[in-house]
N, C-alpha and C positions, 0 to 999 in steps of 0.2 A: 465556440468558433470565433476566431480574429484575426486581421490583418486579410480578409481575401485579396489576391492578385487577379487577375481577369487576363491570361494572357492572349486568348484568343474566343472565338465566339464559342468554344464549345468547353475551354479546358479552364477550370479556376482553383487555384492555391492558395491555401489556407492552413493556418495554425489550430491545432482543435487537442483536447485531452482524452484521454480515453476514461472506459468508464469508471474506474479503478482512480481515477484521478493524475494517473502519473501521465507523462508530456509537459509540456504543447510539445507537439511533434509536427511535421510537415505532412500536408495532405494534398491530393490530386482529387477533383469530382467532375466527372462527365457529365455538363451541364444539360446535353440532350438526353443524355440516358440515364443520367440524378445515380450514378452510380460510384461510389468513392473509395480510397483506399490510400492506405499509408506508405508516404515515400522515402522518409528516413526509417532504418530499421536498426539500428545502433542504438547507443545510449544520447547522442545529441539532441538536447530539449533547446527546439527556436523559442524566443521570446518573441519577435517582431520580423517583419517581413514586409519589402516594399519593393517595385521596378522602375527603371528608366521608362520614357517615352515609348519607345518602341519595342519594350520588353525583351531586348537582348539581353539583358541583364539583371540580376536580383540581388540584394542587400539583404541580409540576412544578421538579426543579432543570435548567437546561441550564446547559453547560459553555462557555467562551466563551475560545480557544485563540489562541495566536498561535505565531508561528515566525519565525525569522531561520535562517542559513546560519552553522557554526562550521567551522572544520579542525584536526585536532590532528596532529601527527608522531610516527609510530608505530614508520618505519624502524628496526632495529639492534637490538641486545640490551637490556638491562639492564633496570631497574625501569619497571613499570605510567606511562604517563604521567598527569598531575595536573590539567594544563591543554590549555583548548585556546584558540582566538584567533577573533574573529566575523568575519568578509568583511564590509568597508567597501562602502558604494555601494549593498546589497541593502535591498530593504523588511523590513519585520516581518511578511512575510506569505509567507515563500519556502519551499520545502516538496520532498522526493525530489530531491534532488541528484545528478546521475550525471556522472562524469567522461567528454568526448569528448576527442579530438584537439586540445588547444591552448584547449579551453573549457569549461566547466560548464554543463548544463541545467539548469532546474529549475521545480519550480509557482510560481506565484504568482496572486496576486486583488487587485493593487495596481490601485488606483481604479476596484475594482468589477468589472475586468476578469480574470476566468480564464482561466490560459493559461498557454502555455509563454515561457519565457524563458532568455537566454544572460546567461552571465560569459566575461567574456574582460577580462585584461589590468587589473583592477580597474575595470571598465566592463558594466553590465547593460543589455541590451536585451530588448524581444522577437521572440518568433519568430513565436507566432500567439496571439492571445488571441480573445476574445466574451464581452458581457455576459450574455447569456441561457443560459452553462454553470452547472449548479449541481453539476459537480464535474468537476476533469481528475483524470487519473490521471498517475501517475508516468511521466517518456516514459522511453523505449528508445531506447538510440542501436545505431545499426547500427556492423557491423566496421569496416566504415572510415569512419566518424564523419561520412558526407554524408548522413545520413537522421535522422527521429527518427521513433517511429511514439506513439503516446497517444490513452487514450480519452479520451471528452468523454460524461456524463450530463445529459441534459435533461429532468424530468417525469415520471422513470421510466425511458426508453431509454437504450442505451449505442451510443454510435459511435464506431469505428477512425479514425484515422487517419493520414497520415505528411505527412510538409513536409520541405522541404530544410532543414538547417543552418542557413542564410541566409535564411529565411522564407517562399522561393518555393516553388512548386509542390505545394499542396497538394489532398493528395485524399481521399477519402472510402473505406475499402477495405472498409467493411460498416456499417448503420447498424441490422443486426436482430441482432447477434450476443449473447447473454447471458452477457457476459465478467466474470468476475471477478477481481480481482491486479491484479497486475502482470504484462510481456511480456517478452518476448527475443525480438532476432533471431535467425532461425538463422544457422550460422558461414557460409555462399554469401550473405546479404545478403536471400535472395531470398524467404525468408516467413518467417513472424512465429512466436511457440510462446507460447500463453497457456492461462487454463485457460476452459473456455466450459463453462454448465451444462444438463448432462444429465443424467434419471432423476436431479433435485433434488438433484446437487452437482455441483462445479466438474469437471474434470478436464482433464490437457495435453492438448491437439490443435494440429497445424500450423495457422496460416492463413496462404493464401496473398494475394499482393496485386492476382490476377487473379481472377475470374469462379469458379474452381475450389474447391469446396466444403471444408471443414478435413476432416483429415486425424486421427483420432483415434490419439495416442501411447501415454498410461499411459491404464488401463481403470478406476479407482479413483481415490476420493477424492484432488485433488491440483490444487497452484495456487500461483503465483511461481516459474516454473521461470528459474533462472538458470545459463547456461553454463560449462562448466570451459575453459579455458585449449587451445586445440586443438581446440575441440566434440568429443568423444571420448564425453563424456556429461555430462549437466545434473541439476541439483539440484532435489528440491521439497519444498515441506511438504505432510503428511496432513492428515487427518484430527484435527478439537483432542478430547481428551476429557479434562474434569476444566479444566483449566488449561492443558494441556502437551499438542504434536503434536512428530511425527516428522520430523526431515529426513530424505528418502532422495531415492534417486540412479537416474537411467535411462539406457542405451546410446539412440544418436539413434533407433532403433527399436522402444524402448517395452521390452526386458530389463531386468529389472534389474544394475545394476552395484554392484559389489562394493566399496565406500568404507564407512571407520568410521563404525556412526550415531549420530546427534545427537538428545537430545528438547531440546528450545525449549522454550517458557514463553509467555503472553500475549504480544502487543508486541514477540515475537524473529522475528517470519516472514521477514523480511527478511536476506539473507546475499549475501556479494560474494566474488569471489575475484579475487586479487592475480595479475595477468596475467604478471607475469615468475617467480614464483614457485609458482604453483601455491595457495598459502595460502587458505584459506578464514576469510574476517572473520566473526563470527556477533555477537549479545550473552548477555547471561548474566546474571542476577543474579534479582532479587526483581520481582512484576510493576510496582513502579511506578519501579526503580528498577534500571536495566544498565548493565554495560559491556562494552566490546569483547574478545571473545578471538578466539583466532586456531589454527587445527586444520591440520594438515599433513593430505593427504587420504591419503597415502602409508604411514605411520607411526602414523598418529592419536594425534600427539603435539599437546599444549595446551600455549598458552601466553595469560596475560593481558598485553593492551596499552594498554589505560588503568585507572586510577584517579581518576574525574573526583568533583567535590565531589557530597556528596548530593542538591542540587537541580536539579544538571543531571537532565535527563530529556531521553533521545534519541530523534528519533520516526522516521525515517529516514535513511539514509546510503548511500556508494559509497567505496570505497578506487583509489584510483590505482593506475596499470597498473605501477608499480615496489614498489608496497604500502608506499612510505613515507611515506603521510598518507589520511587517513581525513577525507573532507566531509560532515557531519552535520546534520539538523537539530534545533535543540535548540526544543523544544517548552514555553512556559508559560502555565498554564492558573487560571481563574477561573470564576467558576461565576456566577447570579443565578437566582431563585426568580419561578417566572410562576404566575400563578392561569386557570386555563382553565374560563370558563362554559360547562356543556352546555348547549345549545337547549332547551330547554320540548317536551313533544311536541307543542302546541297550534302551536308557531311552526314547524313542517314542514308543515303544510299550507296 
């Protein structure tokens, strides 16, 4: 939470993130009744937020973002890599990159259109888009790379859903559920593991792609659960306090599993691991400013894999099933300054 405004004894605004990490967004809370809710519902992320004297008035910075798709090659030993190279063909609007079978998924909001999209072979298409999303989430590609499943926000609500590869056959697998993250399949193909919010935070629960109600996994705070190599047991982040949350690790049945732990930083929630090797990709650095390392789950032994220039700034990525390259998206951001008149109380009635 930052920037509160106070604009009268009962109503205060405020800049705050959600759990997921994505925002700052603009907030309203009923100081007497401590009850809050979000006021921008679009893609506009406030950075900063202040009023005149008498609060006729609010200054506002929003932040105005863009993204392409980069790769760097990470394979083999030696020194931190330096560079990485952008994927031809994609718009400046492409976003959560995940490696399938033979193609890359990914966001995109080229011509207005939110939605999921493929890479294949230096060649973007998509898979399913709609103008009336005002946010997809990151998809999930199933184990054997014929499914994707991603949410879709419309006006407040969140909806599930999966499509084929190919773009067919899509369905709606829950349109009430209060999901927050990102998703993973589980390792049978056959239901989903995200975190949905209960007693006002996120936490894993199975969902299923039938009729059958989720299936609650971890009992505490917890959200972006991603699979290890075998499904044996998945990864998730806590709880943030200060700056910095916990990666920790669960058996498919909600025990805890026994892996060296990680504290992350803002903007690190995100983590993949390298399918032929077990390797866990994390990032690390300063909050406006990471790079890739890379943790044996085994050993908890570290190791850094890139040294990219100071103004890359990485907003999400996926590491390939042989863990010798890393798809990223590099993130650059601008800002512009809006002036917002409050209403008169005479013009409410």
């Amino acid at each position: 939470m930052t920037y509160p405004v106070l604009l009268d004894a009962r109503t205060l605004l405020y800049l705050a993130t959600d759990a997921d990490g994505s925002g700052p967004w603009l907030y309203v809370l009923d100081v007497a009744l401590k009850r809050s809710r979000r006021v921008s519902v679009g893609l506009e992320r406030y950075t900063s937020l202040a009023a005149n004297a008498d609060r006729t008035r609010l200054l506002a910075t929003v932040a105005d973002s863009r993204s392409d798709l980069w790769r760097v090659t990470v394979g083999g030993a030696g020194a931190p890599r330096g560079a990485a190279e952008r994927l031809p063909s994609i718009s400046q609007s492409a976003s959560a990159p995940r490696f399938g079978p033979g193609y890359i998924a990914y966001v995109s909001s080229e011509g207005g259109r939110r939605g999921i999209w493929k890479y294949v072979n230096g060649t973007a298409t998509e898979v399913w888009g709609d103008p009336s999303a005002d946010r997809v989430g990151a998809p999930s590609i199933s184990p054997d790379g014929r499914r994707i499943a991603f949410t879709v926000e419309r006006l407040g609500a969140t909806q599930l859903y999966t499509v084929d590869s190919d773009g067919k056959n899509v369905k709606t697998v829950s349109g009430s559920l209060a999901l927050r993250g990102d998703l993973a399949w589980a390792p049978d193909s056959q239901a989903l593991v995200g975190a949905i919010m209960s007693n006002g935070e996120p936490r894993v629960a199975r969902i299923f792609l039938d009729a059958t109600p989720p299936q609650s996994i971890v009992s505490d705070y917890s959200v972006d659960p991603v699979w290890s190599p075998g499904g044996s047991y998945f990864v998730y982040t806590g709880a943030q306090v200060a700056t910095t949350f916990p990666l920790r690790a669960s058996a498919p049945d909600g025990r805890p599993y026994n892996m060296p732990g990680l504290i992350l930083t803002i903007g690190a929630r995100r983590v993949a691991f390298a399918r032929s090797s077990g390797a866990l990709v994390f990032l690390r650095g300063a909050i406006d400013r990471k790079d890739f390392w890379q943790l044996n789950p085994q050993t908890g032994t570290e190791r850094q894999l890139t040294e990219l220039p100071a103004s890359f700034v990485i907003g999400d990525f996926d590491v390939s099933p042989d863990g010798a390259e890393i798809i990223l998206a590099r993130v650059q951001e601008s800002s512009s300054v809006v002036l917002i008149e409050r209403a008169k109380e005479s013009d409410t009635h």
